[in-house]
C-alpha positions in Angstrom: -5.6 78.3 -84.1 -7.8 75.3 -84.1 -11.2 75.3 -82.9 -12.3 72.4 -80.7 -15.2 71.0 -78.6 -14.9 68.4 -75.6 -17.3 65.7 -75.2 -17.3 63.2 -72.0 -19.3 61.9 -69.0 -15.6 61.6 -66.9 -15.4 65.3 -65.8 -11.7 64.4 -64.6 -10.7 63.8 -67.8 -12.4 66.4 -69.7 -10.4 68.8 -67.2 -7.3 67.4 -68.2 -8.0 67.6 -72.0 -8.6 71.3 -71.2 -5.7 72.1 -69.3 -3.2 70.0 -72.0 -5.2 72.2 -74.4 -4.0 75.4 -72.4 -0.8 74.4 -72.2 -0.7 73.3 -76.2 -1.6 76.8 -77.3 -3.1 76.5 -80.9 -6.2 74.9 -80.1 -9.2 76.9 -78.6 -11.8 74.9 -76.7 -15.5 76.4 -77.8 -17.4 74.3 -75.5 -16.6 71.2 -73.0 -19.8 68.9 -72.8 -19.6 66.4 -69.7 -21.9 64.0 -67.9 -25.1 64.3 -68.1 -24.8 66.3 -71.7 -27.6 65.3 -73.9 -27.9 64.9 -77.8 -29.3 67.3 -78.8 -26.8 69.2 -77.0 -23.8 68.2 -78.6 -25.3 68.4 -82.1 -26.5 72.4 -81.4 -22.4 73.0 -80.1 -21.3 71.1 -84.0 -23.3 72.8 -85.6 -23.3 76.5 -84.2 -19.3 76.5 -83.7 -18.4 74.0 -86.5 -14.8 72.8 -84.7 -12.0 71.6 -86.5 -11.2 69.2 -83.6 -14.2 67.0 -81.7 -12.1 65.1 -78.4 -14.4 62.5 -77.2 -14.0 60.2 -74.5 -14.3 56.8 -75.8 -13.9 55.0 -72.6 -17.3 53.3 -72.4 -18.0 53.5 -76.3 -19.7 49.8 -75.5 -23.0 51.4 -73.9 -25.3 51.9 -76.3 -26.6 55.2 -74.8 -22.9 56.8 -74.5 -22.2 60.1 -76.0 -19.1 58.3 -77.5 -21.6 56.3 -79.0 -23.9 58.5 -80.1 -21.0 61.0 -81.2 -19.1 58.5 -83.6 -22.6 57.1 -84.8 -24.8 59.2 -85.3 -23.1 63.0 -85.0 -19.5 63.0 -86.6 -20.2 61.5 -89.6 -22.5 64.0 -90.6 -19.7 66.7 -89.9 -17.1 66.6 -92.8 -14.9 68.9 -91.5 -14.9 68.1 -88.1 -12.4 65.6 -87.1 -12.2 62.9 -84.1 -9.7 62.8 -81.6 -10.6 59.4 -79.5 -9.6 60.2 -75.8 -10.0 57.8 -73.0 -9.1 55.7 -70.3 -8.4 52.1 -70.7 -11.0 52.2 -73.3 -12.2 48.5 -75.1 -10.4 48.4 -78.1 -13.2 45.8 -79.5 -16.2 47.7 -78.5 -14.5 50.9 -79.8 -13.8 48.7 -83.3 -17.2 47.2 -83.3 -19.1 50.6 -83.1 -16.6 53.0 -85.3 -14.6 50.7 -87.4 -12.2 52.5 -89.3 -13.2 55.8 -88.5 -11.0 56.7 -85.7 -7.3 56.3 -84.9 -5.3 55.4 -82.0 -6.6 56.5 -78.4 -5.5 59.1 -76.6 -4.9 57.7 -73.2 -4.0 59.2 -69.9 -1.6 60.1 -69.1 -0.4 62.2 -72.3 1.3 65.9 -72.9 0.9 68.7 -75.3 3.4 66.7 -77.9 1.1 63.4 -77.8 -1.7 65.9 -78.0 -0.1 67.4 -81.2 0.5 64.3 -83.2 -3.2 63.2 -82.7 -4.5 66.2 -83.9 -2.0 66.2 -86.8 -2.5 62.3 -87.5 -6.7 63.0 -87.3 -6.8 65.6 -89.5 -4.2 63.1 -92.6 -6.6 60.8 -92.2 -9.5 63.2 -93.3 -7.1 64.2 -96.1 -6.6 60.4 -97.1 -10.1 59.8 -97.4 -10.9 63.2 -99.8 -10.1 62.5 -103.8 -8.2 65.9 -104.1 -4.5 65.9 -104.0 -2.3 68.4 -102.3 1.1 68.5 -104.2 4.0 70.7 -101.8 6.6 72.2 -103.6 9.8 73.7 -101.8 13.3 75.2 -102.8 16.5 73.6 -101.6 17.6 77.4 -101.6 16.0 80.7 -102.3 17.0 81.0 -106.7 16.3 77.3 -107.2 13.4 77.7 -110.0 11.0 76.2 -107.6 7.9 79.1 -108.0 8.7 78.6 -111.8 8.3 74.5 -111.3 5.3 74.9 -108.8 3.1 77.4 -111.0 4.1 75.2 -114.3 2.9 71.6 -112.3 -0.6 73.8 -112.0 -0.2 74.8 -115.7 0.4 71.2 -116.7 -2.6 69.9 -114.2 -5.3 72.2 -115.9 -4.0 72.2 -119.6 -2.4 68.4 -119.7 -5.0 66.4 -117.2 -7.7 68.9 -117.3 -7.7 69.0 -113.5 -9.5 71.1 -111.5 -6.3 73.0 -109.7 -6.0 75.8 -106.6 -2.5 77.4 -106.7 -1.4 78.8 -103.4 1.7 80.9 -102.8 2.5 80.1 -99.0 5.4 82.2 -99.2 4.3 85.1 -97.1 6.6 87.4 -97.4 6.9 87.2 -101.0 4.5 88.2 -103.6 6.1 87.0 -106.6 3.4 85.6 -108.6 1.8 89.0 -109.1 4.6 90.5 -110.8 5.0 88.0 -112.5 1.7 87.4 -113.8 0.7 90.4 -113.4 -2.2 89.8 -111.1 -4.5 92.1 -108.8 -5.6 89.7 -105.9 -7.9 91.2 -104.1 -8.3 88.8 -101.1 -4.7 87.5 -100.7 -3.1 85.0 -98.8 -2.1 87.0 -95.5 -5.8 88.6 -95.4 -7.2 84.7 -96.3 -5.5 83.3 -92.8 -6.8 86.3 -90.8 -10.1 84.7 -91.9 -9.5 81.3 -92.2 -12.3 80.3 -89.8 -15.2 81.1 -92.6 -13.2 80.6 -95.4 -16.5 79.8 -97.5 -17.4 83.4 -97.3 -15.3 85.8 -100.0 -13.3 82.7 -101.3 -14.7 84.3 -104.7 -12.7 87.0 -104.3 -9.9 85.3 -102.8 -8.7 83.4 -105.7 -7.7 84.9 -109.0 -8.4 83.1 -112.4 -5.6 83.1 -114.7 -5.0 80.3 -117.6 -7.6 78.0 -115.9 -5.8 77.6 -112.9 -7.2 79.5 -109.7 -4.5 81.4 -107.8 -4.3 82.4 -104.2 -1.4 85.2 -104.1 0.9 86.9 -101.6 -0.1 90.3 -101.7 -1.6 93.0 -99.8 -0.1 95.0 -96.8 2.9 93.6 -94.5 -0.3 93.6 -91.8 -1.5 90.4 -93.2 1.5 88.5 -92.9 0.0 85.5 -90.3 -0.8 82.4 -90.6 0.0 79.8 -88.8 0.2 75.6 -89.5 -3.3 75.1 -88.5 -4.9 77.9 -90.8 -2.5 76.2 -93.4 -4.3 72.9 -92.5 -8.1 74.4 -92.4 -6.9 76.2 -95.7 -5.5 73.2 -96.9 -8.8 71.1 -96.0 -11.3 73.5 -97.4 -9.5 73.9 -101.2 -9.6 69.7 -101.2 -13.5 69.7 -100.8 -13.1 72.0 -103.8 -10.6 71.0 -106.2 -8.8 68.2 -107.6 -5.3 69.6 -107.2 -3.6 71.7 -105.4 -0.1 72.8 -105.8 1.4 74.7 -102.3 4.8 76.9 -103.3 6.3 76.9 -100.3 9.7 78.8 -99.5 12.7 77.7 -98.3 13.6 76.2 -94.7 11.6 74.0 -92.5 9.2 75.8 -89.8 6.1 75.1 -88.3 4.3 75.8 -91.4 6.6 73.9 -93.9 6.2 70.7 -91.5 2.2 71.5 -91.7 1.7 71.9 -95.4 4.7 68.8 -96.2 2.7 66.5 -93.6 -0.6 67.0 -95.4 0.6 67.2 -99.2 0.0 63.5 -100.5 3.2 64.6 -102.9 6.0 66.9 -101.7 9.0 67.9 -104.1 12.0 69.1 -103.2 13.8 71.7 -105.7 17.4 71.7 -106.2 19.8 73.1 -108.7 22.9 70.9 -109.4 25.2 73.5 -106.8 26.6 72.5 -103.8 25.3 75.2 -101.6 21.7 73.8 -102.8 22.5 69.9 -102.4 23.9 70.6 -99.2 20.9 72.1 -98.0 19.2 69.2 -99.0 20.4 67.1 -96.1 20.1 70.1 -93.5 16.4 70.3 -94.7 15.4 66.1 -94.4 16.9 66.4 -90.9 14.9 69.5 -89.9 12.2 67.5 -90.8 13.3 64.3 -88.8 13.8 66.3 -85.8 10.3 67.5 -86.3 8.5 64.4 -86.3 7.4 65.2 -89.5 6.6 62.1 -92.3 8.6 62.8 -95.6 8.7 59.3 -97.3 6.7 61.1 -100.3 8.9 63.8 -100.7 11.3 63.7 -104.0 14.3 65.4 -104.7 13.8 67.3 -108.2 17.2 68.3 -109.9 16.0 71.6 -111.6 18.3 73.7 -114.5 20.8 70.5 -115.5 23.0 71.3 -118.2 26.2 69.2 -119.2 29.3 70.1 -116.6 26.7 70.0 -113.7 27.1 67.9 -111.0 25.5 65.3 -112.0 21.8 63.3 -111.0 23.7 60.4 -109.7 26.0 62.4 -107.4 23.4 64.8 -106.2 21.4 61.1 -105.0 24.4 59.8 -103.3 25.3 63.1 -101.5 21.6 63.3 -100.1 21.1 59.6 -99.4 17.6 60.3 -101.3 16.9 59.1 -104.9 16.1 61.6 -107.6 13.3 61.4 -109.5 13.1 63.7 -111.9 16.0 66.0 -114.2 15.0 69.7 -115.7 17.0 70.6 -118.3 17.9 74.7 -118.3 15.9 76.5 -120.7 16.6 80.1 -119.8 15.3 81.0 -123.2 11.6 79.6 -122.8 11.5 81.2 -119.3 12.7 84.4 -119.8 9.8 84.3 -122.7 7.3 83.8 -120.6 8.6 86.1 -117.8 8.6 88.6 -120.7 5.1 88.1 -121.6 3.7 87.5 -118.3 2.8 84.2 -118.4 3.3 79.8 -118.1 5.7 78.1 -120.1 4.7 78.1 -123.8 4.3 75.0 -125.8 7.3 73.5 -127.1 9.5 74.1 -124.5 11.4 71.4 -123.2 11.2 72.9 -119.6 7.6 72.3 -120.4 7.1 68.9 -122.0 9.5 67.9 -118.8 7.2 69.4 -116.1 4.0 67.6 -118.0 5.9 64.4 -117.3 6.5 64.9 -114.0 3.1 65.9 -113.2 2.0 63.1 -114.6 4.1 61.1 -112.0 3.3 62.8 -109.1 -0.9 62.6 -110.1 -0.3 58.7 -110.9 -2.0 59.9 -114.6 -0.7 58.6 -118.1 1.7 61.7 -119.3 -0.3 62.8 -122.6 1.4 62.0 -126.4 3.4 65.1 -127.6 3.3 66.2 -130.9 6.2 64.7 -133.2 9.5 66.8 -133.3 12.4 66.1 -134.8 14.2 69.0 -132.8 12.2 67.4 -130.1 13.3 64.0 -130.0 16.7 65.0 -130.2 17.1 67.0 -127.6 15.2 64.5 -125.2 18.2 62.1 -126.5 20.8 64.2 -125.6 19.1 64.7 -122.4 18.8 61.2 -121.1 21.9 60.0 -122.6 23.4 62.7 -120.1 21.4 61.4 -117.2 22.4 58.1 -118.2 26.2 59.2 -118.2 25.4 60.7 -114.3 24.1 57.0 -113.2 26.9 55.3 -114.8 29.5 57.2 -113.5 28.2 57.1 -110.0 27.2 53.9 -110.0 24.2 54.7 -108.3 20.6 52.9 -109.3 18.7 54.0 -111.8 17.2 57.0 -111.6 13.7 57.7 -113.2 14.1 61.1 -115.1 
């Protein structure tokens, strides 16, 4: 749940920011300051409850001496993670650009519901995300099988070891676990028990995260009594780790809910993991609608064809199925990931899984992919692998697709 604070002389409208509030349920209002509310006042309630969420009416932002004025001039901007949610009525769009700029986003004006409510909470707190250097990279399985904790733990490998990154790993699959057993880790602050807390996340985050292979790991773990967590502790979570990192990679499970739509929504890269089967490409499709119905933006999300070999159905078909380019092919390479599973650990260099997950985390951080060593056995099995993704596009006929 979000915490939030109300600031406005029109008592009337504060009300009704409360009562849509109520009737939202995942935002808590700390404090409602109306009228005759003084500076002071308002900078005592930021800083003793520290809200996600500050609504302020920005109806007479053009007096000098309004608390919108004072609020968006001289208060918020000293408050990094609280955001602004401009509430009004028939407010002046000049005076409100003249006196904030850039900082604010579309008014809320009477009247609006819990849904309006929603979406300028959700569009407040991108913009904070925009403005912050770190980026959030959300990885998801078509399916349950699809390789996609393998892919999402690799992208942090390749992050630290290939574009020496700063990176947060975070398994949001709740019910899961996997990444202990698999790495063998001991968290003692996991996931589940992180949420429960996620209002003073600053305090234990030492303990939260688990170092392994320079990458910093929050795990599933723990006691089925920590499974919580809802969108907006994914969104505080989410907010905190970009004031602290470069990267972070989010392994999300399979299917679209509430928290899926959060984390996708705020990743500035989402991928899509699918294995060339047609119980996981059709899933595709169900999966981009879920999100359509939601509301929820997913122009930056990529389809990622993950364990190709020849005989699979092919890149180009798997595009023209899901209406959705693909941008990227993994070959299978059961060998090098049963190695590391073996051994407890990332994929090893000279794997081809490897050197293709490098290059792909290259794409989605916008960096220059670093040179490889030279390898004859190397550079002919990167051949043979694009001269079978080039077979898929001719066949198909589709554009080219970037592998």
């Amino acid at each position: 749940m979000l915490s939030a604070i109300i600031v406005g002389e029109n008592p009337a409208l504060v009300n009704y920011v409360r009562q849509v509030c109520a009737e939202f349920g995942d935002i808590c209002i700390h404090k409602s300051m109306e009228g005759a509310a003084r500076r002071y006042e308002i900078a005592a309630a930021l800083s003793s409850y520290e809200p996600d969420v500050a609504f302020v009416d920005v109806t007479d932002v053009g007096r000098a001496e309004s608390l919108a004025a004072v609020c968006l001039q001289e208060l918020l901007p000293r408050r990094l993670r609280t955001v602004l949610v401009p509430i009004g009525v028939e407010p002046d769009a000049e005076a409100l650009a003249r006196v904030a700029g850039e900082a604010v986003g579309p008014v809320l004006t009477l009247p609006f519901d819990a849904d309006q409510l929603d979406r300028a909470v959700r569009a407040a707190l991108r913009r904070r995300g925009a403005k912050q250097a770190c980026q959030v990279l959300a990885v998801m399985p078509a399916k349950a099988g699809d390789g996609a904790s393998t892919v999402a733990i690799n992208l942090a490998g390749a992050a630290v070891r290939a574009y020496k990154r700063k990176t947060l790993y975070i398994e949001a699959d709740l019910r899961s676990g996997a990444i202990c057993h698999a790495l063998r880790l001991q968290p003692r602050f996991p996931v589940g028990e992180v949420l429960l807390h996620a209002g003073s996340l600053m305090d234990g985050w030492g303990s939260a995260v688990v170092r392994f292979d320079g990458i910093d790991i929050l795990p599933m773990g723990g006691s089925a009594a920590g499974l919580r967590g809802s969108r907006w502790d994914f969104y505080r979570l989410l907010q905190f780790a970009r004031e602290r990192y470069e990267v972070v990679v989010v392994d999300l499970p399979a299917g679209i809910d509430a928290v899926a739509e959060a984390v996708i929504a705020e990743a500035d890269r989402a991928v899509m993991v699918s294995t060339p089967e047609a119980t996981s490409v059709g899933l595709i499709s169900r999966w981009l609608r879920d999100l359509e119905a939601g509301g929820t933006r997913f122009g930056h999300l990529r389809i990622l064809v993950n364990r190709f070999t020849n005989g699979d159905m092919e890149a180009g078909e798997v595009a023209s199925l899901v209406r959705r380019e693909v941008s990227a092919v993994l070959p299978e390479d059961a060998k090098a990931v049963k190695a590391a599973n073996r051994l407890n650990t990332l994929l090893q260099p000279g794997s081809r899984l490897l050197a293709e997950i490098v290059d792909v985390a290259g794409d989605l951080l916008q960096m220059p992919a670093p040179r490889r060593p030279f390898s004859v056995l190397a550079l002919l099995e990167g051949i043979l692998h694009r001269i079978a993704g080039n077979q898929s596009q001719a066949r198909v006929g589709t554009s080219e697709i970037k592998l």
